[in-house]
C-alpha positions as CSV (number, residue, x, y, z in Angstrom):
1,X,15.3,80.6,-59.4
2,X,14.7,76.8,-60.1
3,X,13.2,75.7,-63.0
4,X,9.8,73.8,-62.4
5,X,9.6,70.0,-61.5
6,X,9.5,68.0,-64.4
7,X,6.1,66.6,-63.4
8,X,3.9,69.6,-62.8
9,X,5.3,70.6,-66.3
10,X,4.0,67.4,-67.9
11,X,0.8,67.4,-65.6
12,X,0.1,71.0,-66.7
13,X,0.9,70.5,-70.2
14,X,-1.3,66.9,-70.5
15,X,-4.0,69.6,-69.1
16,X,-3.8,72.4,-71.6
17,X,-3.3,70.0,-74.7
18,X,-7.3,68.0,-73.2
19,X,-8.8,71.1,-72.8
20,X,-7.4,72.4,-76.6
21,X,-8.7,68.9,-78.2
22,X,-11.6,69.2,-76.5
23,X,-12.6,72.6,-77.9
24,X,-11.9,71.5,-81.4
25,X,-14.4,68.2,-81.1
26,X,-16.6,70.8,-79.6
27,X,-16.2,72.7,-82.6
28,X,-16.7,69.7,-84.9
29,X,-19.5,68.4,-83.3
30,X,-21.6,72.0,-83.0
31,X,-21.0,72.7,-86.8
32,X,-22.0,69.7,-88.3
33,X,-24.8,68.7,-85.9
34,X,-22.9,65.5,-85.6
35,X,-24.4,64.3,-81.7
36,X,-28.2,63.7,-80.8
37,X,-29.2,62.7,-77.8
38,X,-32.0,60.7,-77.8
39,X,-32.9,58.8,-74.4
40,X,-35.7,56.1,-76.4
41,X,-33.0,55.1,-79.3
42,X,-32.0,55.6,-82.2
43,X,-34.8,56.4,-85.3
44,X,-35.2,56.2,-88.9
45,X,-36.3,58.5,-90.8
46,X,-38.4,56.6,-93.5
47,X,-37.5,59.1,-96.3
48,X,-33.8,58.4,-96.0
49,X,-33.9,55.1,-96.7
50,X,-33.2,53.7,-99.6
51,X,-35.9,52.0,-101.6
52,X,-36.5,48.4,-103.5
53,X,-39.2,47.1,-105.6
54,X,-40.9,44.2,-103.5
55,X,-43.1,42.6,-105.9
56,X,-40.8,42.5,-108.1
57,X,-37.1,41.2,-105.7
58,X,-39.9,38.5,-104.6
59,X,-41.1,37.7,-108.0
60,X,-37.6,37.1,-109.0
61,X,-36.0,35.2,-106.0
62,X,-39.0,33.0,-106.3
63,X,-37.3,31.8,-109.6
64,X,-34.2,31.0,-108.5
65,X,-35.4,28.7,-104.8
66,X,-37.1,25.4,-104.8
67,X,-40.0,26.3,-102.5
68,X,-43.4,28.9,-103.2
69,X,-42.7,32.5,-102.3
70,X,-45.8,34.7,-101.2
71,X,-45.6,38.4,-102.2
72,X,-47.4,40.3,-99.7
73,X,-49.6,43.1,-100.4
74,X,-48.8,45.4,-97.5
75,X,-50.1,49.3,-96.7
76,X,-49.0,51.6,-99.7
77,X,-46.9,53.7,-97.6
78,X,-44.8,50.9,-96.2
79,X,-42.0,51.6,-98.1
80,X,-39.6,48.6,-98.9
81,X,-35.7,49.0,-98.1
82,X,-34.1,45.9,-98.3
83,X,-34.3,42.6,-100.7
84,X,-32.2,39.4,-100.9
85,X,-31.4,36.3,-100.5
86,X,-28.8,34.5,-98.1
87,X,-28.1,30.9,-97.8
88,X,-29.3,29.4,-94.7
89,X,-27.7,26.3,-92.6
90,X,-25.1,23.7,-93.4
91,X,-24.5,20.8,-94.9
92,X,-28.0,18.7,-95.9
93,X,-29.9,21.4,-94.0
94,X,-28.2,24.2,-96.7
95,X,-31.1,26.1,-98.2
96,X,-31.6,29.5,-98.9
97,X,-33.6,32.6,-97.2
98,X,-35.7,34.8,-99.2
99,X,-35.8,38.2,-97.1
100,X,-37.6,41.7,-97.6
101,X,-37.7,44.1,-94.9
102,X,-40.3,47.5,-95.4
103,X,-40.0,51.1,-92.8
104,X,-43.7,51.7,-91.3
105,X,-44.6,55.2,-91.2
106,X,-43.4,55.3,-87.6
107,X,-39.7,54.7,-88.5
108,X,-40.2,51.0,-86.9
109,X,-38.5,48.3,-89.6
110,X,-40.6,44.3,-90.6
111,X,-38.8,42.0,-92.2
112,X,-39.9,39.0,-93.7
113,X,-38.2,35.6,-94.3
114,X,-39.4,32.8,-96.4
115,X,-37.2,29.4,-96.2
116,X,-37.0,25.8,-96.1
117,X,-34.9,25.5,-93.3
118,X,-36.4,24.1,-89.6
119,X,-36.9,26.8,-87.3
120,X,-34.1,25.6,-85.6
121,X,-32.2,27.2,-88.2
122,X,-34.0,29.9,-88.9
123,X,-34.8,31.9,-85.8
124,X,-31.2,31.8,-84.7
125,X,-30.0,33.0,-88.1
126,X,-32.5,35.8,-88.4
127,X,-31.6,36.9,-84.9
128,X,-28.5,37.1,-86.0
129,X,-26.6,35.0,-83.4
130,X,-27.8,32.4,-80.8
131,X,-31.3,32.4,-79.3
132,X,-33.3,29.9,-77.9
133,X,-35.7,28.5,-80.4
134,X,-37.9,27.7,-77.9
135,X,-41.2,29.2,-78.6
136,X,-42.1,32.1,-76.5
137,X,-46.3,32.0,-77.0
138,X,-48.6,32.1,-79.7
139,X,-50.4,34.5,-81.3
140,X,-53.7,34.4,-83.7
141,X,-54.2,36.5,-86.8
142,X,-57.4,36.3,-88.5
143,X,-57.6,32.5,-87.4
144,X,-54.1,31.2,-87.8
145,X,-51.5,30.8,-85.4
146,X,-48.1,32.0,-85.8
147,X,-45.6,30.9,-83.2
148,X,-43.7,33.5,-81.4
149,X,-40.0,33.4,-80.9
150,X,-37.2,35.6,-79.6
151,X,-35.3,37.4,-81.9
152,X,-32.7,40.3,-81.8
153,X,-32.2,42.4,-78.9
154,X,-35.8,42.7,-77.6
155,X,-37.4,42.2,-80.9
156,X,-39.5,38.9,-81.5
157,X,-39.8,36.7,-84.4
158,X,-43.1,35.1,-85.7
159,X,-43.4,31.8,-87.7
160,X,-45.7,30.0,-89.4
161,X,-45.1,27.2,-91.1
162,X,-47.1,26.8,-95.0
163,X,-46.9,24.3,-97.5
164,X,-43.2,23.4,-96.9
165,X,-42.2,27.2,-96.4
166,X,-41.6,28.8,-92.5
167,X,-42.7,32.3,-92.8
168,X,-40.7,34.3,-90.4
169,X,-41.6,37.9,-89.5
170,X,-39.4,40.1,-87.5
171,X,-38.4,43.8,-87.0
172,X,-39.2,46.4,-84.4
173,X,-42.2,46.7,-85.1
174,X,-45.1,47.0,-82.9
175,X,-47.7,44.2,-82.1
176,X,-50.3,45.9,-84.8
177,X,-47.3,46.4,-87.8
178,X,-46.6,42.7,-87.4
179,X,-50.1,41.2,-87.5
180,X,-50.9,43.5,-90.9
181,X,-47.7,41.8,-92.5
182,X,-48.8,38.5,-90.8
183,X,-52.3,39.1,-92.5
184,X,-50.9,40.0,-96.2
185,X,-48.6,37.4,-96.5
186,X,-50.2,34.3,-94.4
187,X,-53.8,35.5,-97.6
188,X,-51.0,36.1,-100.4
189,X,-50.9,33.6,-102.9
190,X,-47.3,31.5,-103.9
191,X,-46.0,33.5,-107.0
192,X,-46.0,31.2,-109.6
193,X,-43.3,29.5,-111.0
194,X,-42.2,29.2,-114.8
């Protein structure tokens, strides 16, 4: 008797040792509920999230920038996630970017920027990469205009330019999520500086 061909050894063997690894991701996977499939995308479940004082990351940041900074006064169970502040642009366009982001009851996420720099600047830098910051359409909340933009992915971006300050509000949320932040801040007053 011959002993088997080298190749149908290694073919057979490549075989078993697939089918064993996949078993034990199988394994993995069905213990720790590790895999969702989920056809619309990914969620957030609001209560996960972590959680930052707005009022008060806004209060402070509007210390340490050279611009007015609007605290808006959004529905109580928005719940705030994220606060900072990131330089924006280069060289004599350098200014900073005051940013808060909030999860809506819906999972959706808002954020809000507040800087100096054009919208040149801006847009692309809150979209994270580059987009055209030419303006996609308007829309009018409670009698102002904000300028729409595109932003990440599919998501737009909203300006409005006050008092020196671009106002930019972004986020996946939907239409009606956007114009109550657009409302709060666009009526909230500059937090006052000492």
């Amino acid at each position: 008797m011959s002993a088997p061909s080298r190749f149908k050894t290694s073919a057979r063997d490549m075989v078993l040792s697939l089918v064993v690894l996949l078993a034990i991701i199988g394994a993995i996977v069905w213990l720790t509920q590790g895999c969702e499939f989920s056809p619309s995308g990914p969620t957030v479940d609001p209560s996960s999230a972590p959680t930052v004082d707005a009022s008060k990351e806004l209060t402070s940041a509007a210390r340490r920038v050279d611009y007015p900074v609007r605290v808006p006064g959004v529905p109580a169970d928005w719940r705030s996630n994220s606060s900072n502040t990131m330089p924006v642009g280069e060289g004599a366009q350098r200014t900073t970017a005051v940013r808060v982001g909030w999860i809506t009851p819906g999972g959706k996420y808002l954020r809000l920027s507040q800087s100096k720099a054009p919208i040149d600047v801006l847009v692309p830098f809150e979209a994270g990469g580059s987009v055209s910051t030419v303006s996609t359409g308007s829309v009018d909340v409670s009698g102002t205009t904000w300028t729409k933009y595109r932003g990440r992915g599919d998501e737009p971006s909203w300006v409005l330019p006050v008092d020196g300050v671009h106002l930019l509000i972004t986020g996946s949320g939907t239409e009606d999520e956007f114009r109550t932040l657009a409302t709060a801040v666009q009526s909230a007053t500059p937090v006052p500086r000492s």
